[in-house]
N, C-alpha and C positions, 0 to 999 in steps of 0.2 A: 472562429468556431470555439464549441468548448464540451467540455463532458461533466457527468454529474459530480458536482463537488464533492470530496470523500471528507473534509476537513473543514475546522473553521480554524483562522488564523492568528486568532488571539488569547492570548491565555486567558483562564479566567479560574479565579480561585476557587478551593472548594468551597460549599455550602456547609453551614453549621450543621453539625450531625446531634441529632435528638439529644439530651441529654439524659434522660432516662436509660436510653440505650445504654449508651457508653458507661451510665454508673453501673448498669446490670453488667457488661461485660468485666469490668472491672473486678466487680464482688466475686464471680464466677470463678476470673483469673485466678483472683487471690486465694482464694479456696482448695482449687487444687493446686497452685504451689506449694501451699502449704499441707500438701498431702502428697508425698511423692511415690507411694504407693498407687498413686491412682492415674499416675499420668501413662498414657501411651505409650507404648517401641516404640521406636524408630522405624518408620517403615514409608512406601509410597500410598500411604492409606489417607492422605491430603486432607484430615480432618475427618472421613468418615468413618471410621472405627475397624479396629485390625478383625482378621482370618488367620488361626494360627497357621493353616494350608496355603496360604498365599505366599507365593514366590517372592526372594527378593528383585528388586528393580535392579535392570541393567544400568549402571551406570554412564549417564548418557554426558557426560564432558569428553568418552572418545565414538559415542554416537552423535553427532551434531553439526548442522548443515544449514547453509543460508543459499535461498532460494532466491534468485533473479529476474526482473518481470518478462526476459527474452526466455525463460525455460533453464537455464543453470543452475547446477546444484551443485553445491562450491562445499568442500569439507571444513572444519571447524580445528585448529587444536591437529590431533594425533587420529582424529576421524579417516576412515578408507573411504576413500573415495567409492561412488556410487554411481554407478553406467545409466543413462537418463534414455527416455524414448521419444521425447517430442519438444523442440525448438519453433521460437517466434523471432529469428533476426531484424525484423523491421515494427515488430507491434510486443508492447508492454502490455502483456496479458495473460503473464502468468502470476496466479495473485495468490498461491494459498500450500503449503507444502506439510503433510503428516506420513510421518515412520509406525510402523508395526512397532510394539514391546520390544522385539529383542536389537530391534533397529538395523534389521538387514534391509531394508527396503520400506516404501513405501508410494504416495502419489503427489504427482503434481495436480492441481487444480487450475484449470484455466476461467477466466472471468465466463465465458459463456454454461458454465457445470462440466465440462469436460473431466477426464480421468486418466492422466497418463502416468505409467508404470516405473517404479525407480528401481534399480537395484533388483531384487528377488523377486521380486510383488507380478502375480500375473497379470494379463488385462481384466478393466473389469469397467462396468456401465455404471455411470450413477444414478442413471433413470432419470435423470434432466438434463435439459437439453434448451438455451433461450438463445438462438438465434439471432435477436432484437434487442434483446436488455441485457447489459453484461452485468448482470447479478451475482454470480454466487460470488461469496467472500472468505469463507475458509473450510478447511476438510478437519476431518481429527478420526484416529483411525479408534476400534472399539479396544477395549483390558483384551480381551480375547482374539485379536486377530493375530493373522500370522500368515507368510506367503501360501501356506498351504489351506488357507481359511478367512481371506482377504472380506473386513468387514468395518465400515465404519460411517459417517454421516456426514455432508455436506450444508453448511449453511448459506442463504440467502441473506440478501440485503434488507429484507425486511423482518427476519427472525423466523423463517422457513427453516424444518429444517429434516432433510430427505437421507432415507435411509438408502443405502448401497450393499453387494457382495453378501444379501443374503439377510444383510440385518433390520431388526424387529423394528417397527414404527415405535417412536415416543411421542407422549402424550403430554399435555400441560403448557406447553413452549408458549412464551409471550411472541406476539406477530406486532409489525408496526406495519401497516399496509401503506403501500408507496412511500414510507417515509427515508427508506436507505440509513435506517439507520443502527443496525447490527454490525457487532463488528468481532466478537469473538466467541467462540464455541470450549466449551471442556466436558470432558465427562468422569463422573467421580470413579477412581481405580475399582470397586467395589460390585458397579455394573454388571448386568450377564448379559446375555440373550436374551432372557426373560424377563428381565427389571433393569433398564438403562436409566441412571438418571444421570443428570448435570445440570450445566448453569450456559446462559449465551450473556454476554456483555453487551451492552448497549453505549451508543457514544456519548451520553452522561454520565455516566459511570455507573448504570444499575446491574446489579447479579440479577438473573430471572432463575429460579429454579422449575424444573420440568422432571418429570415422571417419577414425583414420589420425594426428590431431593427434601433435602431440611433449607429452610431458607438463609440466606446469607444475613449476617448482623456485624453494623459498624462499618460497611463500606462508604468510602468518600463518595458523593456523586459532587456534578458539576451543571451550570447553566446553561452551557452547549457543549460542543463536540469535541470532547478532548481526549476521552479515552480510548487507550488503544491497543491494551492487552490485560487478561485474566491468570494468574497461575493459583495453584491448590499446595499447600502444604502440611505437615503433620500439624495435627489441633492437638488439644488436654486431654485426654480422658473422653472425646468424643463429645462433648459440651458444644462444641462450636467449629463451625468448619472453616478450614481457617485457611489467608491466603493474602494475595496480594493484585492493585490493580498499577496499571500503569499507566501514567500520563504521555503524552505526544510531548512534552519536554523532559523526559526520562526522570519525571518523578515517579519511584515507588511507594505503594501508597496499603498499608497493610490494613487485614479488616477479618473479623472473629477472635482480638485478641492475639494475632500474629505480632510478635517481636520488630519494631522497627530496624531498618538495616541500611545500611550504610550505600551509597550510590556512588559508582564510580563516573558518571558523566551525568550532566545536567545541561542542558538547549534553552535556556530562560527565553519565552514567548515565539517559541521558534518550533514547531512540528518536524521532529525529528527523530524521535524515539517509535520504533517500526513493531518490535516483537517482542512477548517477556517468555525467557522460559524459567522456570527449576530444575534446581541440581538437584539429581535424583540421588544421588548419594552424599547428600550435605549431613554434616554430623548432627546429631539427637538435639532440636532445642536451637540451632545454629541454621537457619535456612539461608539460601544464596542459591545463586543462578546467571542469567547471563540477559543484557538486555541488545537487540540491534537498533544499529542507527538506521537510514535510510542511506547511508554510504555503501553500509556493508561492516564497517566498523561491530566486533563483539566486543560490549562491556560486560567484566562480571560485578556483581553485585552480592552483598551478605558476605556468605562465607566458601563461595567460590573460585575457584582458580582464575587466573585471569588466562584466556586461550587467545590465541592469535587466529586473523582471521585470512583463508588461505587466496580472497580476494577481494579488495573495495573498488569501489567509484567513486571517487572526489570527485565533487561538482555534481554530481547526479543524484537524481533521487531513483534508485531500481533495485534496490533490495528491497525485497518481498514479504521476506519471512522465515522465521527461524523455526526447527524445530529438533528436540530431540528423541530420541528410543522413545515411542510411546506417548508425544508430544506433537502437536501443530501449533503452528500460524503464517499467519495473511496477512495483509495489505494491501493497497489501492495506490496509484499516484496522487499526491496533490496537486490541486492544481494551482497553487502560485508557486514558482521556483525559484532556489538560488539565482544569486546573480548571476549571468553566464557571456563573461569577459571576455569575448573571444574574437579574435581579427586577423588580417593576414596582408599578402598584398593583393587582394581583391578588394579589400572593406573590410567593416563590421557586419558580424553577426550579431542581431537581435532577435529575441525572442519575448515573442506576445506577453507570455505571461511570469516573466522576470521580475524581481520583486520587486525592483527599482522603480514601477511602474504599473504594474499588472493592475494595480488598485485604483489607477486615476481613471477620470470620465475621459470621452471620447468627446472633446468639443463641449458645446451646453447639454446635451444627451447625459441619460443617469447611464449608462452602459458604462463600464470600466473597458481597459484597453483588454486585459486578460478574455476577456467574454468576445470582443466583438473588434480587435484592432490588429487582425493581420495582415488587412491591404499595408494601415497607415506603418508596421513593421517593416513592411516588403519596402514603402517607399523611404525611409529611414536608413535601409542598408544603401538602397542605390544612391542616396545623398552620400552616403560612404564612400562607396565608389568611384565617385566622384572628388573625393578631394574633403569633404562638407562634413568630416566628422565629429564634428560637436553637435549636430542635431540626431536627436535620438526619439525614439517613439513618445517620448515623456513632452519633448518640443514640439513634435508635429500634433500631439492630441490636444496640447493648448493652443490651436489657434482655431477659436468658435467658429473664427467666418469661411472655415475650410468644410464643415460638419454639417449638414441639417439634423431636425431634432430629433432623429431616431440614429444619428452617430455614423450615417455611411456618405462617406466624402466625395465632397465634386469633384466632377472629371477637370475640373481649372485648376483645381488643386493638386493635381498629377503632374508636376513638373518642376525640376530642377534647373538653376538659372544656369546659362550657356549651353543649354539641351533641347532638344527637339522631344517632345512629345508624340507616339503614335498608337492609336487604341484601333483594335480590330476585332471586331466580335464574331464568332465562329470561325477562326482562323485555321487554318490549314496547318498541318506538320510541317509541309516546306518553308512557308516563310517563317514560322517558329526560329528554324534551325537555321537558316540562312542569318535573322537577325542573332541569332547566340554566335553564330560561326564567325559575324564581323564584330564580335569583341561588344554586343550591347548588349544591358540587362534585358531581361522579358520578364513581366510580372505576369504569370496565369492564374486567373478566375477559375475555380472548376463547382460544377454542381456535385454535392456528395451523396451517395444510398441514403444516409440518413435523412434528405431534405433539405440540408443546409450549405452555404457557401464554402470554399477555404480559397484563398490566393496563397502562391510561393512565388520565388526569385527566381529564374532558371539563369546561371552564374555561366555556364560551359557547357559544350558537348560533352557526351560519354558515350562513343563510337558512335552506330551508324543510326541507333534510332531512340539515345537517352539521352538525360542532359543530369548536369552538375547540377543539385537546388539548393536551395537556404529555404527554410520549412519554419516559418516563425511561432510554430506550435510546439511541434517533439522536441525533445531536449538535443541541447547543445547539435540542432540539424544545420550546421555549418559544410555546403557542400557533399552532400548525401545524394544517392540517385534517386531521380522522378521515378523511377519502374519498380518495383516490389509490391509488396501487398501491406502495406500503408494502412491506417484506418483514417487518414485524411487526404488522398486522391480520386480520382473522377475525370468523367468526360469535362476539355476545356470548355469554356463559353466564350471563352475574353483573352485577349492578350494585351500587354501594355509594353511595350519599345521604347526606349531612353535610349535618343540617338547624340 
C-alpha cells in the first residue's frame, strides 16, 4: 500500500537565478548600505516596512515547540510547557502547528482540516473538513490573534487557502489543482483584518505573493521537490522583502538581499530538514533562528542560540513542525524511510519502505517494493523466523519468476523450506488464533476503506481477541497491536500459516 508522496528523494541543485535580477538586487543593496540613514529598525516588520505603534515581538526562543505527527507538543529550550486537546496514538496525522503573537497557545492542525486547542486558544472550526483526502498542510495564526480573538488560515495541498475564527478571505493566492504541491504559508507582520497579505511556498522553491504582497525577488527555485520551509526577516529601508527559504537537506537559502548565514547541520541528498523558523529577537542586520530535523532535533542557525530540544525520535521520522510566538509550520511523512534495524528473538523486522530497498522493482514489474511489496515484507520476516536471515525484501523482490507482471506474487511462492505452507481465504477468528497460539506465523490480507490491499505478520496473542503484528508499512511497527485505529487495517480476506 502507499500514500501520497510528500517528497522527491534526490537532491537536486538549484537553478541559475536571472542575472539581471540579482545585479538589480545587488545595486539596491549597495545603496542603501551606504546610506545608513535609510535603513530600517530592527523590528518583526520581515521586510515590509515598520509602524511606529506596532508592538515589539515576543521573543520567541522561550516561545517554541515541536509538534509530533501522534498530536505532541514538546517545549523548545526554557519554553512552558503547553496542555494539548487531541492525541492520535496509533495514526501520524498531525501535520501543522501555529502559536498566537504573545505564544500562550495556539492550534494543532490535523491532515484531514481539523483544529485542536493548545494551551489558552479556545475551540474553534476551520470550516474544512475532507474526510477522504488528507490535505491540509499547515495553519499560521493572523498579527492580530489572540486567545480572546482566535484568527488565522489554514492551507491546502494544493495552495488553498481557508480562513478560520472570524478571519477575512484573501485574495490572489496561486492554487496548483491536484498537484500537492504546497507546502508553506506566511503572512507578512503588517497584515490586518482588512488587508492580509503573505506568500505560500511551493515545493520548487517559488514565493507566491497573495492580497496585495510586493513580490519576492532572488529566491532559489529548484527542478522538483525540495523545499520545505519559508521565513520573513527585516529588509533595507523596505526596498525588498527579505528572507529565507529552506531546503529538505537543511540548506538555507536567502533571497531579497537577506545576508547569508551560517548552518548548523546539513543532510547532503537526504530529506531531513522539517521546519524553518526565526528568531524574533535576533539583533539588527544579524538574522538566525532555528531549523527541525525530522528527528525532533533543533538546529539554530545565523545568530541564534542554540536551544535544546525537550524530545527526539532517532530512527523515526514524526516530527512535524516547529513553530514559534506568532509563527507555524508543517509537514507530512515521507515516504521512504531510514533504515529500520530492528530484530529480536522472534526475527527480523522489515519494513516496506526502508531505504535499503524501498526503491527496487518487485520482480520484472516497474512497481518498487515501497508502493506495492508488503506481502513480499511479511514473507521476509517469516524467513526470519525461521532461522533464514540473510534474505530480506531486497532478495525475495529479485527473483522475477516469483512475480507476474503487475508485481503480486504466486501462491508457490509462499513458502519457506522445511515448512508447510497454509492459505485460507475468509478465515475465521478461531483458527486465526489457534494458529498464532501454536507458535506459527499468520500473514493477513485485509481489504482497506480506501479500496486497496495491506497484509501484516501476526507474530503472538495479545489476550483474548488481539494479536502481536509486524505492519511492514508504519514505522519501525515491530510487534504493535492489530486493534486500534490504524489507517492500514480492515476486514481480513486471507490468511497465510507457516507451519
Amino acid at each position: 500500500m502507499g500514500y501520497d508522496r510528500p517528497a522527491v528523494r534526490h537532491r537536486i541543485y538549484p537553478l541559475v537565478v536571472v542575472a539581471a535580477l540579482g545585479i538589480a538586487i545587488l545595486i539596491s543593496t549597495l545603496l542603501v548600505l551606504s546610506n545608513p540613514s535609510a535603513r530600517a529598525p530592527h523590528s518583526l516588520l520581515l521586510g515590509i516596512g515598520a509602524t511606529a505603534s506596532r508592538p515589539l515581538p515576543v521573543d520567541n526562543q522561550t516561545h517554541l515547540y515541536v509538534l509530533d505527527g501522534w498530536g505532541g507538543v514538546h517545549p523548545v529550550g526554557a519554553s512552558r510547557a503547553l496542555a494539548t486537546s487531541a492525541s492520535w496514538p496509533t495514526k501520524d496525522i498531525a501535520y501543522s502547528l501555529a502559536l498566537f503573537p504573545d505564544g500562550s497557545g495556539g492550534y494543532v492542525m490535523d491532515g484531514w482540516g481539523g483544529l485542536h486547542p493548545v494551551g489558552s486558544a479556545p475551540a474553534v472550526d476551520s470550516h474544512v473538513y475532507w474526510p477522504h483526502w488528507i490535505g491540509a498542510r499547515e495553519i499560521v495564526m493572523a498579527p492580530w490573534s489572540s486567545s480572546l480573538a482566535p484568527a488565522g488560515y489554514l492551507l491546502d495541498a494544493d495552495g488553498g487557502i481557508h480562513p478560520f475564527g472570524g478571519a477575512t478571505a484573501v485574495t490572489g493566492n496561486a492554487i496548483w489543482q491536484s498537484q500537492g504541491i504546497a507546502r508553506a504559508l506566511i503572512l507578512t507582520p503588517d497584515s490586518t483584518p482588512q488587508s492580509v497579505m503573505g506568500y505560500t511556498l511551493d515545493g520548487y522553491g517559488g514565493i507566491h505573493a497573495f492580497g496585495g504582497a510586493r513580490p519576492i525577488a532572488g529566491a532559489v527555485h529548484w527542478s522538483e521537490d525540495v523545499a520545505r520551509g519559508v521565513a520573513l526577516t527585516d529588509g533595507l529601508n523596505g526596498l525588498f522583502v527579505q528572507g529565507y527559504t529552506l531546503d529538505y537537506s537543511g540548506g538555507i537559502h536567502p533571497f531579497g538581499g537577506a545576508p547569508a548565514v551560517q548552518q548548523s547541520a546539513l543532510w547532503p541528498n537526504q530529506d531531513m530538514a522539517d521546519s524553518l523558523v526565526a528568531w524574533t529577537a535576533a539583533p539588527a542586520g544579524s538574522p538566525g533562528g532555528w531549523v527541525l530535523d525530522r528527528h525532533g532535533d533543533v538546529r539554530a542557525w545565523g545568530s541564534a542560540p542554540a536551544l535544546a530540544a525537550s524530545k527526539t525520535w532517532p530512527g523515526w521520522d514524526i516530527a512535524r513542525g516547529m513553530a514559534g510566538a506568532g509563527s507555524g509550520g508543517g509537514s507530512t511523512e515521507r515516504t521512504i524511510l531510514d533504515a529500520q534495524p530492528i530484530s529480536d528473538g522472534w526475527g527480523t523486522y522489515y519494513n516496506q519502505r526502508d531505504t535499503r530497498w524501498a526503491s527496487s522493482s518487485v520482480g520484472a514489474a516497474t512497481y518498487p517494493v515501497w508502493q506495492i511489496g508488503c506481502l513480499l515484507s511479511d514473507l521476509a520476516m517469516v524467513y526470519s523466523h525461521f532461522g533464514f536471515r540473510s534474505v530480506t525484501p531486497a532478495t525475495i523482490a529479485a527473483h522475477t519468476e516469483w512475480f507476474n507482471g503487475n508485481g503480486a506474487i504466486f501462491n508457490s511462492a509462499l513458502k519457506v523450506p522445511g515448512h508447510t505452507t497454509v492459505i485460507v481465504e475468509n478465515p475465521g477468528l478461531g483458527w486465526i488464533q489457534a494458529q498464532v497460539s501454536a507458535g506459527h506465523p499468520v500473514v493477513v490480507g485485509m481489504n482497506l476503506p480506501t479500496g486497496s490491499t495491506h497484509f501484516v505478520t501476526l507474530t503472538g496473542l495479545n489476550g483474548a481477541s488481539d494479536f502481536w503484528t509486524d505492519d511492514p508499512w508504519e514505522q519501525n511497527a515491530m510487534h504493535v497491536t492489530f486493534s486500534g485505529d490504524w489507517f492500514d487495517r480492515g476486514p481480513i480476506y486471507e490468511a497465510i500459516a507457516f507451519i
